[in-house]
C-alpha angles and dihedrals in degrees: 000000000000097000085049097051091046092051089051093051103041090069081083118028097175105049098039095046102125089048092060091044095055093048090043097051091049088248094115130096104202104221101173125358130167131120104300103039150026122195118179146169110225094208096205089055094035074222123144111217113205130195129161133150101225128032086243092057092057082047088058101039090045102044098095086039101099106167131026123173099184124009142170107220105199097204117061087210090061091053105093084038089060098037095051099047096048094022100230124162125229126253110167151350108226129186123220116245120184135172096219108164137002143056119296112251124250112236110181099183137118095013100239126192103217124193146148102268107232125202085292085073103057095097089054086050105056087039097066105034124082114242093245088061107032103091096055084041091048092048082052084052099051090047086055095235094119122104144203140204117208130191115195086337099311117117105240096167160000140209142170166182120263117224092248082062102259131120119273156130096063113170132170115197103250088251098062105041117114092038104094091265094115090045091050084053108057084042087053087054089043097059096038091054089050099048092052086048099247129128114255098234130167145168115233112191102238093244099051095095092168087063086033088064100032090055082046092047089042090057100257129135127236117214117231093222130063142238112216110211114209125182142168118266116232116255 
């Protein structure tokens, strides 16, 4: 089942980039799989990730599905479908970034200094997230896969891994923005996915134009198409 999902999803590398990375990463329980369509649950994440080419094929591949708490639904047009069915509510339209070939930039400035923040740091952490986010950031944390960014010994910025294996949680401290440290950042994650041969991969909500551009400066390319994310509000 695995060759068939991956042939399915390679038809489009870019937009199914997380799909491939689970599966890849032997995260991925492979629910349904043919050749129009791939669902999946990214165990990491406890996210289903739906993509079909009909609605009739998301009506096939779903129909022994009975519950789903958070999905990723591939195609915009199967949105209200999914949502309907499992009654999830929305909460973004991402699009897909992937640095897929090349070499990583080298971005000299600022000279930051980038590691992996240790116990020391938890005060900086829980300074600089918000409280709605800070207990998914702080498990991060505790899984040292979050990251910061120092300048002359002064903590500028952060940035992460999320637990399905993309890119995220990138923050830059109000002060320094404007200033590359963002750019140096994402360039920092690039390299450190590549030289751990993995594929740099990220979500960008599809309003957010400032991340639109830094992926874009860093190299990385943005998908056309969206991913709609749909979750169950808490009761």
């Amino acid at each position: 089942m695995e060759n068939t999902a991956l042939m399915y999803l390679n038809r489009n590398v870019l937009l199914h980039i997380n799909m491939i990375e689970s599966i890849k990463h032997h995260q991925a329980n492979i629910i349904q799989a043919d050749k129009d369509g791939v669902v999946i649950f990214d165990i990491p994440s406890e996210t289903y990730m739906i993509s079909c080419n009909t609605l009739e094929d998301y009506k096939r591949l779903l129909h022994d599905i009975k519950d789903i708490k958070e999905c990723e639904v591939f195609q915009s047009w199967a949105k209200c479908f999914v949502q309907d069915k499992y009654r999830l509510a929305h909460m973004d339209t991402y699009y897909q970034a992937a640095f897929l070939e090349g070499h990583a930039l080298t971005v000299l400035n600022p000279a930051l200094k980038i590691r992996c923040l240790v116990d020391d740091d938890i005060s900086l952490v829980k300074k600089y997230y918000p409280a709605s986010d800070l207990s998914y950031v702080l498990s991060r944390f505790k899984e040292k896969y979050l990251f910061g960014g120092f300048l002359n010994n002064v903590l500028v910025g952060f940035i992460g891994i999320h637990d399905e294996g993309s890119i995220g949680l990138l923050a830059v401290v109000e002060k320094y923005r404007r200033m590359g440290c963002g750019l140096k950042l994402m360039n920092f994650m690039i390299r450190y996915f590549l030289v751990n041969n993995n594929v740099p991969y990220s979500q960008i909500s599809y309003t957010n134009k400032p991340s639109i551009l830094l992926h874009q400066k860093a190299g990385m390319r943005i998908s056309t198409e969206t991913v709609e994310w749909l979750k169950k509000e808490s009761l």
